[in-house]
NUMAR-213116 format. One record per atom (N, C-alpha, C, O): residue number from 1; atom name; x, y, z. Coordinates in Angstrom, 2 decimals. Layout:
REM residues N
    i  at        x        y        z
  NUM  CA        X        Y        Z
...
REM end
This chain:
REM residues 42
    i  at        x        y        z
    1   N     0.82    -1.19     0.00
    1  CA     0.00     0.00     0.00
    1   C     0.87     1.26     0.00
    1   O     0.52     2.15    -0.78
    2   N     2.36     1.54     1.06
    2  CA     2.56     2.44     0.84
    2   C     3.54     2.75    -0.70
    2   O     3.86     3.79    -1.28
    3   N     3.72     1.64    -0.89
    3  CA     4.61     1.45    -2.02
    3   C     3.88     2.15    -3.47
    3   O     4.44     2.85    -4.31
    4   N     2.27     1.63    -3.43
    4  CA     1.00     2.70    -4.00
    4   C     0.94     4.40    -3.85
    4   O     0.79     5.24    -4.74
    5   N     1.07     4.54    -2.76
    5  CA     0.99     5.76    -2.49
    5   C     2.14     6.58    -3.53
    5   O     1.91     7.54    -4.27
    6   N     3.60     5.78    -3.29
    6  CA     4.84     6.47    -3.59
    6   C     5.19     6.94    -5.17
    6   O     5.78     7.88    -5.70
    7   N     4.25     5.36    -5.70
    7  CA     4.04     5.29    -6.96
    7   C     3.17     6.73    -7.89
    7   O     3.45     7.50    -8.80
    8   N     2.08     6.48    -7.05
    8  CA     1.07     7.63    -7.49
    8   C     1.84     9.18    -7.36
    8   O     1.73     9.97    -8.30
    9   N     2.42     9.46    -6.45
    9  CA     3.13    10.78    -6.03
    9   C     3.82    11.05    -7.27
    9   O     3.52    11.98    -8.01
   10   N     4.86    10.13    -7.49
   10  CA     6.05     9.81    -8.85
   10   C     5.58     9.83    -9.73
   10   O     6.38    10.21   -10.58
   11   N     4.13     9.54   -10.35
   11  CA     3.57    10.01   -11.64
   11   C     2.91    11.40   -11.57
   11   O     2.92    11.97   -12.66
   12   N     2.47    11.94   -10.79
   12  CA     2.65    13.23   -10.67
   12   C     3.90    14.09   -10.83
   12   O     3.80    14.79   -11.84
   13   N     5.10    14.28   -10.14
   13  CA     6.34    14.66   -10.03
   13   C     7.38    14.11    -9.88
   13   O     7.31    13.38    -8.90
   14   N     8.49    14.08   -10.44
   14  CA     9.66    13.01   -10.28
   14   C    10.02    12.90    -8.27
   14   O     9.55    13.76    -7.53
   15   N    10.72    11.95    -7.81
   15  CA    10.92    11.97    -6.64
   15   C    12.20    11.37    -6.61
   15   O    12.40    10.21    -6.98
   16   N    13.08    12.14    -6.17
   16  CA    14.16    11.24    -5.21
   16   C    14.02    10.06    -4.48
   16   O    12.90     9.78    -4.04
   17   N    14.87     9.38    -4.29
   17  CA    15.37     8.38    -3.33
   17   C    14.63     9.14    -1.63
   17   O    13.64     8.82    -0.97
   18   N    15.55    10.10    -1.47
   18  CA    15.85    10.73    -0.03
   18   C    14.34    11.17    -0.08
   18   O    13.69    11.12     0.96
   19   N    13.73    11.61    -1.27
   19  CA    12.31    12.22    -0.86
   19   C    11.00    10.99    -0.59
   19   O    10.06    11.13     0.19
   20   N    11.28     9.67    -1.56
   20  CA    10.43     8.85    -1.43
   20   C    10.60     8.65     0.01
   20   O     9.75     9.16     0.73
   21   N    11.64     7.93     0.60
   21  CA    11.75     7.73     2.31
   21   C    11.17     8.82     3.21
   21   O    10.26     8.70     4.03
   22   N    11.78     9.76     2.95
   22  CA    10.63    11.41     3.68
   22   C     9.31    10.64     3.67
   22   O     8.98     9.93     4.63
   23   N     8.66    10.76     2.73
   23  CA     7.09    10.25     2.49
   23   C     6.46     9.43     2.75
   23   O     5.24     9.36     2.87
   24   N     7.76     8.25     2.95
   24  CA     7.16     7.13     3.52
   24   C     7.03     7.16     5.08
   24   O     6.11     6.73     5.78
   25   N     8.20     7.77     5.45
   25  CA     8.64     8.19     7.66
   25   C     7.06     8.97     7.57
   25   O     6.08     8.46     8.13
   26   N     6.98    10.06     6.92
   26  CA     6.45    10.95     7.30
   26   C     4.42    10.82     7.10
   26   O     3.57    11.53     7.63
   27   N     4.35    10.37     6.73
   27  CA     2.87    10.08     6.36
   27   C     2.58     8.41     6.53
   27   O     2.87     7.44     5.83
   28   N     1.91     8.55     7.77
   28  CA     1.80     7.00     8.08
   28   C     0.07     6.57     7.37
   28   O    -0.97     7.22     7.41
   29   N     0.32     5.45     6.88
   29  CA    -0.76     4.95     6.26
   29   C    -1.62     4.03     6.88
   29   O    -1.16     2.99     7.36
   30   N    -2.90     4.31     6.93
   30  CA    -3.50     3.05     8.26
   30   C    -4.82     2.51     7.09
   30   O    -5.27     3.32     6.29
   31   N    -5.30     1.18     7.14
   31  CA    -6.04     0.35     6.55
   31   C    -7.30     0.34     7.60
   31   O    -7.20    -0.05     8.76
   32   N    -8.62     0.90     6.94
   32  CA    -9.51     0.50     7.89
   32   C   -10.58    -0.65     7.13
   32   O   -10.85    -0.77     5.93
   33   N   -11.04    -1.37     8.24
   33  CA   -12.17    -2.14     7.58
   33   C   -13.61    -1.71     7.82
   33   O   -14.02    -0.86     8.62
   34   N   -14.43    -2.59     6.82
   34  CA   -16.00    -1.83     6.61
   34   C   -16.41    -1.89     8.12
   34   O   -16.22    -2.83     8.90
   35   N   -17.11    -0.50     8.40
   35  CA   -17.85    -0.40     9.22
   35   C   -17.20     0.41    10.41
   35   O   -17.91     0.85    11.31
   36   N   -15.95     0.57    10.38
   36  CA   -15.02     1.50    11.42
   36   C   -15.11     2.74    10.98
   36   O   -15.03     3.28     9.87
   37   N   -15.36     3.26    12.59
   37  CA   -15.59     4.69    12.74
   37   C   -14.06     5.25    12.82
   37   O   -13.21     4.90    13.64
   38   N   -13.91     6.28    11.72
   38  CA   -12.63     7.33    11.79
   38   C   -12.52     7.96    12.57
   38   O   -11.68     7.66    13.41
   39   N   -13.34     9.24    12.74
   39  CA   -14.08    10.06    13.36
   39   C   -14.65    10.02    15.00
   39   O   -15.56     9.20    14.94
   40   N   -14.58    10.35    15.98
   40  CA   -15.09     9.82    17.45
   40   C   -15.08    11.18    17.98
   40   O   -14.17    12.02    17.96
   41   N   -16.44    11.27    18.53
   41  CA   -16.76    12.31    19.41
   41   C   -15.74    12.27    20.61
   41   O   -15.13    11.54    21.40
   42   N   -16.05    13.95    20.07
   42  CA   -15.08    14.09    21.80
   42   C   -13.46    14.46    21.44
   42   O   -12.65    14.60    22.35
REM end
């Protein structure tokens, strides 16, 4: 998945080495399944 993400970025704009890793540290990617709440009061 994040390997998706890095991909998609790179067809938009070229990316470095040093910048793909940035992107990957820096933006953590989380998988939810059907029916989970994102969002929580409070």
């Amino acid at each position: 998945m994040k390997r998706k993400f890095v991909e998609y970025i790179s067809s938009i704009t070229p990316l470095s080495k040093e910048e793909e890793e940035l992107m990957l540290e820096s933006y953590p990617i989380k998988q939810f399944n059907k029916g989970d709440y994102i969002l929580e009061e409070g």
